[in-house]
C-alpha positions, 0 to 999 in steps of 0.5 A: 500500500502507499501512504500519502499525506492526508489531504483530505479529511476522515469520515467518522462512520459513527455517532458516537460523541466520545469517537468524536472527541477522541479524534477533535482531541487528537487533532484529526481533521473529520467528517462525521457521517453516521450509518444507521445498521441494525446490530440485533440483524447481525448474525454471529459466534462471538462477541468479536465476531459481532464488533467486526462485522458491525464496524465492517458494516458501516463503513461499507454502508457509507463507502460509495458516498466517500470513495476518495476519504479514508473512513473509520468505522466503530463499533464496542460491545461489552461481553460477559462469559460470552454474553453481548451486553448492548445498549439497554432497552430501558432503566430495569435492562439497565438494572440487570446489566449493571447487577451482572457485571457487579464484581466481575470481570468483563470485557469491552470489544472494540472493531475497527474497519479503516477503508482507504479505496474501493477495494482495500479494507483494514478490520481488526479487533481490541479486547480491554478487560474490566473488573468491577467492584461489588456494586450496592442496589443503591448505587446501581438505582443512584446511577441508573437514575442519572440517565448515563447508561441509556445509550451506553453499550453494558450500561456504563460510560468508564469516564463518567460515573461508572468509573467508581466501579471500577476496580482494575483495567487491563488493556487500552482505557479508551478502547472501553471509552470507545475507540481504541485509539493506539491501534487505529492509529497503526491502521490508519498509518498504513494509508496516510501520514498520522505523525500529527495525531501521534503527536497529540496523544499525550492531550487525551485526559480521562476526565475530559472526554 
């Protein structure tokens, strides 16, 4: 493949605002360009499979529109013992979620598709493991209160309340935020001069995403 200086800029395949500022914060110039794909239409073995084929999915359902950008395409699911934790339905989902993952360890699964031409695609996999204090009903009433597990994958968002339940992470912390940064970084590098977002990397904050 040939890496050239990117002139143009990416097109975020996702709605995400955490991905999004991830990406503002690194410096990258975007075009957000959500693709709306039914994931409970997807069939699949493994949670990794299904991040894969999701993240694959969007950036194919947007590619035509862009055949001259480089497109990123997403997508994070929490798995426990095999189990697809998506986003909940409601606040008693959202109950049962955070009551599972309560003093266990989980894992968050990110897929990553890059797509620079019509017939070259980059896909991969990041796995982070998180393990999770022992969570009281009141917390967990506290929190679901708050309305911040609604439209988050497992129920919780790591950088806002949810991060005092936590009790270790092994792997890339903001692969569970959302995008596992260091290997799109590696994927992107394969197409396009990343040197300036490499740069910027010590700008992420925990506590500002």
């Amino acid at each position: 493949m040939t890496r050239q200086t990117q002139e143009k800029p990416f097109v975020l395949v996702s709605a995400s605002p955490r991905r999004l500022a991830i990406l503002k914060k690194l410096g990258a110039d975007l075009i957000v360009a959500p693709a709306h794909i039914d994931e409970n239409a997807i069939p699949y073995t493994t949670p990794r499979e299904l991040a894969l084929k999701a993240a694959y999915m969007k950036i194919q359902a947007r590619a035509h529109e862009w055949p001259q950008h480089i497109l990123i395409g997403c997508d994070t699911v929490v798995a426990l013992d095999g189990r697809v934790f998506g986003k909940p339905c409601n606040a008693d989902d959202a109950r049962a979620m955070l009551r599972a993952l309560s003093g266990r360890r989980h894992s968050v699964i990110s897929g990553v598709a890059v797509k620079a031409t019509p017939s070259s695609v980059l896909l991969d996999a990041v796995e982070t493991l998180v393990t999770f204090r022992p969570i009281s009903n009141e917390e967990i009433e506290h929190y679901v209160q708050t309305g911040e597990p609604m439209d988050k994958a497992g129920a919780y968002a790591i950088q806002g309340g949810a991060k005092n339940f936590v009790e270790s992470i092994a792997g890339d912390y903001w692969n569970v935020v959302g995008l596992p940064v260091q290997r799109l970084l590696e994927m992107l590098e394969e197409f396009t001069d990343v040197s300036h977002l490499k740069a910027n990397l010590g700008r992420l904050r925990e506590n500002e995403i």
